[in-house]
matplotlib code that plots the C-alpha trace (Angstrom):
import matplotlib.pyplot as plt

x = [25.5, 26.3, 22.6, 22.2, 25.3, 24.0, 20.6, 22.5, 24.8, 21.0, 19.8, 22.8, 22.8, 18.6, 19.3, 22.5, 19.8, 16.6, 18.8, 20.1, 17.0, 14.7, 17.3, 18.8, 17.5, 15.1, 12.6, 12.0, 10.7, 8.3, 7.2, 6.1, 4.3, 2.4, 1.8, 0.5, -2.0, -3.2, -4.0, -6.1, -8.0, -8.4, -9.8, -12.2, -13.2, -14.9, -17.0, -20.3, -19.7, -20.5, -17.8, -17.3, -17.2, -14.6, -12.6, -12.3, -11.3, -9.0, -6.9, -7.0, -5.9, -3.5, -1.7, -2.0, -1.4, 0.9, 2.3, 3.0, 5.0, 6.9, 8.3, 8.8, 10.8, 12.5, 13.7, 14.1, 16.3, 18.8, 19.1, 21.6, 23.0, 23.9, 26.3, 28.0, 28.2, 29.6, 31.6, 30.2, 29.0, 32.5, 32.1, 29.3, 31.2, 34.8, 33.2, 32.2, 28.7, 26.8, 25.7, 22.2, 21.6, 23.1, 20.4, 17.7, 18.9, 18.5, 14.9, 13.1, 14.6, 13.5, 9.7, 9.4, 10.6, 8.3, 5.6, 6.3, 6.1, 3.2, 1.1, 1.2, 0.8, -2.0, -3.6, -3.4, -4.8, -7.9, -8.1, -7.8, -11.1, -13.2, -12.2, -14.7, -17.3, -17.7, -15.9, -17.9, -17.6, -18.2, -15.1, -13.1, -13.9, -12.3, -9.2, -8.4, -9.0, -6.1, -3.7, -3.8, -3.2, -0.4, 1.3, 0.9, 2.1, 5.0, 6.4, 5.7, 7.0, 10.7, 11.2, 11.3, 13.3, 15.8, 16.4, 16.9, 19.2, 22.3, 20.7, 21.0, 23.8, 21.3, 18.0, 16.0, 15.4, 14.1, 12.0, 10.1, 9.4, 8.3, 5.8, 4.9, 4.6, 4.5, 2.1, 0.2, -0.7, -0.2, -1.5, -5.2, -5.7, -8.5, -8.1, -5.7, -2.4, -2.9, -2.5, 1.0, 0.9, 1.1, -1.3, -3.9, -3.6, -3.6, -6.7, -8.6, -8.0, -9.1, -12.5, -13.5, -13.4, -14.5, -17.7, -16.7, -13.6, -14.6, -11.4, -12.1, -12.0, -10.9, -9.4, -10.6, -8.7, -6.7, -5.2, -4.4, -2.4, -1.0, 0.4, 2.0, 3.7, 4.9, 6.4, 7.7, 9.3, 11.3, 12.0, 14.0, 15.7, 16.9, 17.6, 20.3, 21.5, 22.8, 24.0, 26.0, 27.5, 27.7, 31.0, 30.1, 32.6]
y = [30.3, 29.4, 29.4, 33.4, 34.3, 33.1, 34.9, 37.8, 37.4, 37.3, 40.5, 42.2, 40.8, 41.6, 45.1, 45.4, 44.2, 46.1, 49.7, 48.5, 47.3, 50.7, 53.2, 52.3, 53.7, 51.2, 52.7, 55.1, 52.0, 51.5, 55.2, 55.2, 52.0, 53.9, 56.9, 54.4, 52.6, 55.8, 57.4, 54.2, 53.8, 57.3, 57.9, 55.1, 55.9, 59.2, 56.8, 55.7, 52.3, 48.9, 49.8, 46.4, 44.5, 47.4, 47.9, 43.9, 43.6, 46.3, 45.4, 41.7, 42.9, 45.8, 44.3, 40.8, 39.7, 42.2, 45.2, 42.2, 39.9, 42.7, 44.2, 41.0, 40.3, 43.4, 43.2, 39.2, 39.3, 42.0, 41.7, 38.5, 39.0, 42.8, 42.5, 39.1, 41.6, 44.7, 42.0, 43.6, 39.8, 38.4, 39.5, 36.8, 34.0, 34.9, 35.1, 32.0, 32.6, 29.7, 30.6, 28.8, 31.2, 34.2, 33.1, 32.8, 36.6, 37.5, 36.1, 37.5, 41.4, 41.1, 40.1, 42.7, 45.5, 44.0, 43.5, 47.3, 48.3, 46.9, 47.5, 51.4, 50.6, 48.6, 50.7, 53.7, 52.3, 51.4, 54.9, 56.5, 54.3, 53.5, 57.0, 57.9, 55.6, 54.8, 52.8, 50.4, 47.4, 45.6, 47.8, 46.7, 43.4, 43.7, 45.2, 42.9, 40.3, 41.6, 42.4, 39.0, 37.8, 40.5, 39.6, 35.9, 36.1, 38.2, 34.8, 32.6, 35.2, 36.3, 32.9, 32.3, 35.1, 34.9, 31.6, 32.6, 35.0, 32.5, 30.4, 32.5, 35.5, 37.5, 36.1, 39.2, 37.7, 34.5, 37.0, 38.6, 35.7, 34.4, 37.2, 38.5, 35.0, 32.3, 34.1, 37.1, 33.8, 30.4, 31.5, 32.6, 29.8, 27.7, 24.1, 22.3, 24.2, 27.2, 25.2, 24.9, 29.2, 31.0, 33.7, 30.7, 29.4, 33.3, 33.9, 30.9, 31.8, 35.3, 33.6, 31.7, 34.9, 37.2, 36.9, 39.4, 37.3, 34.8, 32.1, 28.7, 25.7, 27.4, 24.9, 25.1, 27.7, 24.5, 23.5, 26.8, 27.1, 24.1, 24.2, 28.0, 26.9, 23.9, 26.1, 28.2, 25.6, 24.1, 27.2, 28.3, 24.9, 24.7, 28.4, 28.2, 24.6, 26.2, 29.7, 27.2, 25.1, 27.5, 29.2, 32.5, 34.5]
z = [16.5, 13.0, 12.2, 13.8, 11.4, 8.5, 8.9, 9.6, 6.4, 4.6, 6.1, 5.2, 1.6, 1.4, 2.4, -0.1, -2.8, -2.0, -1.8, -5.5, -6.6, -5.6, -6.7, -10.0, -13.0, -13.8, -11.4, -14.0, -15.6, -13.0, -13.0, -16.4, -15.8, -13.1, -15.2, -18.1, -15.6, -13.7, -17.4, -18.8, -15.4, -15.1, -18.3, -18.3, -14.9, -16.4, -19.1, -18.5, -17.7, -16.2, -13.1, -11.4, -15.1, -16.3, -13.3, -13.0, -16.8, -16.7, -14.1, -15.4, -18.7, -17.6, -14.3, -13.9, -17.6, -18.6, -16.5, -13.8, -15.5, -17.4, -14.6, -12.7, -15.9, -16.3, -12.9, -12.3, -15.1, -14.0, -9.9, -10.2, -13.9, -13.4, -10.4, -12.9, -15.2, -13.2, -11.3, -8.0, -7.0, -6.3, -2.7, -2.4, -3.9, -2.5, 1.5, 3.0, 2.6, 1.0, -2.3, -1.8, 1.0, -1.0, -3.7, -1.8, 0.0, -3.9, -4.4, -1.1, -1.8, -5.6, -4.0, -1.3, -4.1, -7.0, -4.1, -3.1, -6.7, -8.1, -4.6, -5.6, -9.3, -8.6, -5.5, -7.6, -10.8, -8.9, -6.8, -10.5, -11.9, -8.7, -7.1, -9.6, -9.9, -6.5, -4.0, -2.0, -0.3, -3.9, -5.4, -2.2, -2.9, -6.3, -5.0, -2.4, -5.4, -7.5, -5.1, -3.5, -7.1, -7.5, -4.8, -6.1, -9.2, -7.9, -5.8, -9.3, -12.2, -9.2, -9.3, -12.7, -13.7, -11.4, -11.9, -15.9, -15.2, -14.0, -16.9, -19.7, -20.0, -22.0, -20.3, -21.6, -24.4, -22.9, -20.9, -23.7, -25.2, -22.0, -21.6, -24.3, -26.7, -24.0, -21.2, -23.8, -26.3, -25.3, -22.0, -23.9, -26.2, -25.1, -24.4, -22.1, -23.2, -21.3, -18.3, -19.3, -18.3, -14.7, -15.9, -16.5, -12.5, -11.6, -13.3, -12.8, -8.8, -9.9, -11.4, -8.4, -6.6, -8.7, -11.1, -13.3, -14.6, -16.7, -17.4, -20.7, -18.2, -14.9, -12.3, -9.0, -6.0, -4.4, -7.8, -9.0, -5.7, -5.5, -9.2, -8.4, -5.0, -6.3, -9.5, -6.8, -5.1, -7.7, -9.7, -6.5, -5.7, -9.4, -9.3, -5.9, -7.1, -10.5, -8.7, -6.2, -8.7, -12.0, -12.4, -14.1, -16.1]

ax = plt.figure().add_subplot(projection="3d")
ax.plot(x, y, z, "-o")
ax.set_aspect("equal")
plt.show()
């Protein structure tokens, strides 16, 4: 019985969250994301180009290293930290809901949004480049590729964000450095110390997929996955242990 309430108590806080999530204002962030991706793709779909080697490379470059961990950032680091700041988060810790539950409630709506998003943002960034040069079973291929790494990187880069935001009362700025510093540079440098980087697992999964992403020093499918789920794993269990012990103000 208590188990049945409990599950209920996490639909009803998942639903609370999604409906937040999908219609504030930061959607508008998302659009203009969309509109960015659509443009680039489009335009270099009408260039006489090596399609499968460009379409690869562009959504590498466009999605997975930076449009994906941007908005996974942007949102990760507001979903939990807004409603502390707007106070709207004291019915969670006043009812008798346990807060390890609440924050787990928080984690799976911030995936199936960012999943959501960056499924059309991605879908539509390869209609606007392959739409053009041709899509065949190679093309397909290709997008299967990425959005299986989307989706991926979505469980790795929610955890991590979340779990900054009842770290850090101003975790954006942990966030771009995260992204932009740690991921955009560290994560490129040859040798040993990108493998301190998600986008280096993400893309050395891509690589054993995909011949037309080439990754220094790629590790093999089974690592890459086991170093993101075990990420995964802890990022959330550090993330609900502080949210369930952490008095916020």
């Amino acid at each position: 019985m208590e188990t049945m309430g409990n599950i209920t108590k996490i639909l009803a806080l998942m639903k609370y969250s999604i409906r937040k999530i999908l219609f504030k204002k930061r959607i508008v962030i998302a659009f203009l994301i969309l509109l960015t991706v659509i443009g680039i793709m489009g335009y270099a779909g009408a260039q006489n180009t090596n399609r499968l080697n460009t379409g690869s490379n562009l959504l590498g470059m466009l999605i997975v290293m930076f449009f994906m961990p941007a908005i996974c950032m942007i949102y990760g680091c507001s979903v939990i930290r807004d409603e502390i700041e707007d106070k709207s988060i004291v019915h969670v810790f006043t009812s008798p809901f346990d807060r390890i539950f609440a924050y787990f409630s928080y984690y799976l709506s911030l995936v199936i949004c960012l999943c959501l998003i960056l499924a059309v943002i991605t879908s539509l960034g390869f209609i606007s480049f392959f739409g053009q040069q041709g899509i065949d079973g190679e093309a397909m291929n290709i997008y299967y590729t990425f959005i299986g790494l989307v989706f991926l990187g979505v469980f790795v880069y929610s955890a991590l964000f979340l779990l900054t935001s009842v770290v850090f009362k101003r975790p954006i700025y942990f966030g771009l450095f995260f992204v932009f510093i740690w991921e955009g540079f560290i994560g490129n440098i040859p040798g040993n110390i990108q493998k301190i980087s998600i986008s280096y697992y993400l893309r050395s999964i891509g690589s054993k997929q995909l011949e037309y992403i080439t990754v220094n020093g790629a590790t093999d499918v089974n690592t890459s996955l086991m170093a993101i789920f075990a990420s995964i794993i802890i990022l959330i269990l550090i993330g609900s242990l502080i949210f369930k012990t952490k008095e916020f103000t």
